[in-house]
C-alpha positions as CSV (number, residue, x, y, z in Angstrom):
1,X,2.3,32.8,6.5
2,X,4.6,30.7,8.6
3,X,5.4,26.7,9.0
4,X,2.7,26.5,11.1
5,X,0.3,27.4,8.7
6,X,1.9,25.1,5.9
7,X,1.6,22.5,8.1
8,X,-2.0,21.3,5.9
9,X,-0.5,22.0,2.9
10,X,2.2,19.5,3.4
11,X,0.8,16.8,5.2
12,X,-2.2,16.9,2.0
13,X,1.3,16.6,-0.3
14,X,2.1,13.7,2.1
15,X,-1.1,12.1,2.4
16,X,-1.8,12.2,-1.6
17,X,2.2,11.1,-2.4
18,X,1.0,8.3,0.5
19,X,-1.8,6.8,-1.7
20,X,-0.2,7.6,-4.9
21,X,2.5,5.0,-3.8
22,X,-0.2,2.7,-3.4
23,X,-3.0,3.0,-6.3
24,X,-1.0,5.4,-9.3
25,X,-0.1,3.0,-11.8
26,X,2.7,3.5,-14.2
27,X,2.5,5.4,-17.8
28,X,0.3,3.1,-20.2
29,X,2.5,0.0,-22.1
30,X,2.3,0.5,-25.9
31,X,1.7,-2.4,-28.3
32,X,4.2,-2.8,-30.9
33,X,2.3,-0.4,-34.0
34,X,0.5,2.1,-31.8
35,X,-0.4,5.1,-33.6
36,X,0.3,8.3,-31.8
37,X,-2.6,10.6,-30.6
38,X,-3.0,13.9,-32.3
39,X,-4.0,16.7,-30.0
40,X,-6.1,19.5,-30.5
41,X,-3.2,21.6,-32.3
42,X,-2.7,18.4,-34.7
43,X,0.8,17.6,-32.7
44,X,1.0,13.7,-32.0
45,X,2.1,12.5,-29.2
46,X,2.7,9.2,-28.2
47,X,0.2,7.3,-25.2
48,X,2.9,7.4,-22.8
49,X,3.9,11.0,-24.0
50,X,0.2,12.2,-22.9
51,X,0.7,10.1,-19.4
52,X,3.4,12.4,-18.6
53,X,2.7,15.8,-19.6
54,X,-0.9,14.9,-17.9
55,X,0.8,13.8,-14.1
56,X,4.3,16.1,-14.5
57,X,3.6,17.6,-11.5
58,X,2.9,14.4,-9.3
59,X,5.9,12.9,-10.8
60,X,8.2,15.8,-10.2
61,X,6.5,16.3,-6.4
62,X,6.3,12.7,-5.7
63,X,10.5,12.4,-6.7
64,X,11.3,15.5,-4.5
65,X,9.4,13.9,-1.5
66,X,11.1,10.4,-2.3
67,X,14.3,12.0,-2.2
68,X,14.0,13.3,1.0
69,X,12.3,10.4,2.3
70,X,15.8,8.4,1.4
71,X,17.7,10.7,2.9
72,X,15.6,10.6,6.5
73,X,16.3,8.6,9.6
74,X,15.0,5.4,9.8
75,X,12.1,6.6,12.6
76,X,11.2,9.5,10.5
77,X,11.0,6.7,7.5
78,X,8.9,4.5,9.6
79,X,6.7,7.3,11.3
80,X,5.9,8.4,7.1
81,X,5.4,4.8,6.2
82,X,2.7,4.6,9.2
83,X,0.6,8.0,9.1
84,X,0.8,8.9,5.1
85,X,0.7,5.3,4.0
86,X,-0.9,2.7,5.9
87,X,-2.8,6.0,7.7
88,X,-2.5,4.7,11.2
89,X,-4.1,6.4,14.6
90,X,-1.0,8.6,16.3
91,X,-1.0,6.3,19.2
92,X,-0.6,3.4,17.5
93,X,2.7,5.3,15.5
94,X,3.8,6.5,19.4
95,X,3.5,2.2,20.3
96,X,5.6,1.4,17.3
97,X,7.6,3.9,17.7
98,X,8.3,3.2,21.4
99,X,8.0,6.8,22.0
100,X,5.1,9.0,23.7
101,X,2.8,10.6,21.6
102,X,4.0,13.9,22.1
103,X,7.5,12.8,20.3
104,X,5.8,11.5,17.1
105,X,4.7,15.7,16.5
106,X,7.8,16.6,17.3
107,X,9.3,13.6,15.2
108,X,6.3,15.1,12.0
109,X,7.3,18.6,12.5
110,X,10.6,17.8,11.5
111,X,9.4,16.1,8.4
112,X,7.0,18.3,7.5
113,X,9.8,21.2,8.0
114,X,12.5,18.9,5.7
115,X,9.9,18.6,3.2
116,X,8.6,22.2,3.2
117,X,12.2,23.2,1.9
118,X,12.6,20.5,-0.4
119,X,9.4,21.4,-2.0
120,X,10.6,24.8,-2.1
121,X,7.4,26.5,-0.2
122,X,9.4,27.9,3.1
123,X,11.9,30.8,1.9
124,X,14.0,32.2,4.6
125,X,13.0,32.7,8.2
126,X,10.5,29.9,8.2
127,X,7.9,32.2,6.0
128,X,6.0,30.5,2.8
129,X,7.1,32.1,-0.2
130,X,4.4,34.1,-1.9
């Protein structure tokens, strides 16, 4: 498979870090004497212990992807901000922007392709590791 056909798979890891960034709320807030919760092997964990081994993943993805958002021009920031956040029409983005609309794909390809290494799915040559 090649970036082209990764392009889903990243803009759904875009689109879900997107409204994750809006509606995920934080690990739970203890009270002073709460009791840890014993699991099905009789290990306790603690509430906030649970929150994280449960949403390890998101965490780890959604830290990678901020990362490299950081690390991105401030039109590639904004063009992110626009489509995976607030969800915005392309033309509106290309207005913003002050660019055509043709430039905003170019301008998500080169996101998309950013984020595809930093997620570690493209390998060498562009192909989707396996």
């Amino acid at each position: 498979m090649d970036f082209r056909a990764a392009i889903p798979i990243i803009e759904g890891k875009l689109y879900s870090w997107g409204l994750r960034q809006i509606e995920m709320p934080g690990p739970v807030m203890s009270r002073p004497f709460d009791e840890p919760a014993p699991d099905s092997k009789g290990k306790r964990d603690s509430i906030q212990e649970i929150w994280v081994l449960k949403h390890q993943y998101e965490l780890w993805e959604a830290k990678v992807i901020n990362e490299a958002v950081s690390r991105m021009s401030r039109e590639q920031q904004e063009l992110i901000r626009m489509r995976y956040i607030e969800r915005m029409q392309w033309h509106r983005i290309a207005e913003a922007l002050g660019c055509d609309y043709r430039s905003c794909f170019r301008i998500r390809d080169g996101i998309l392709m950013i984020l595809a290494y930093e997620l570690k799915l493209l390998g060498e040559n562009h192909r989707i590791r396996a």
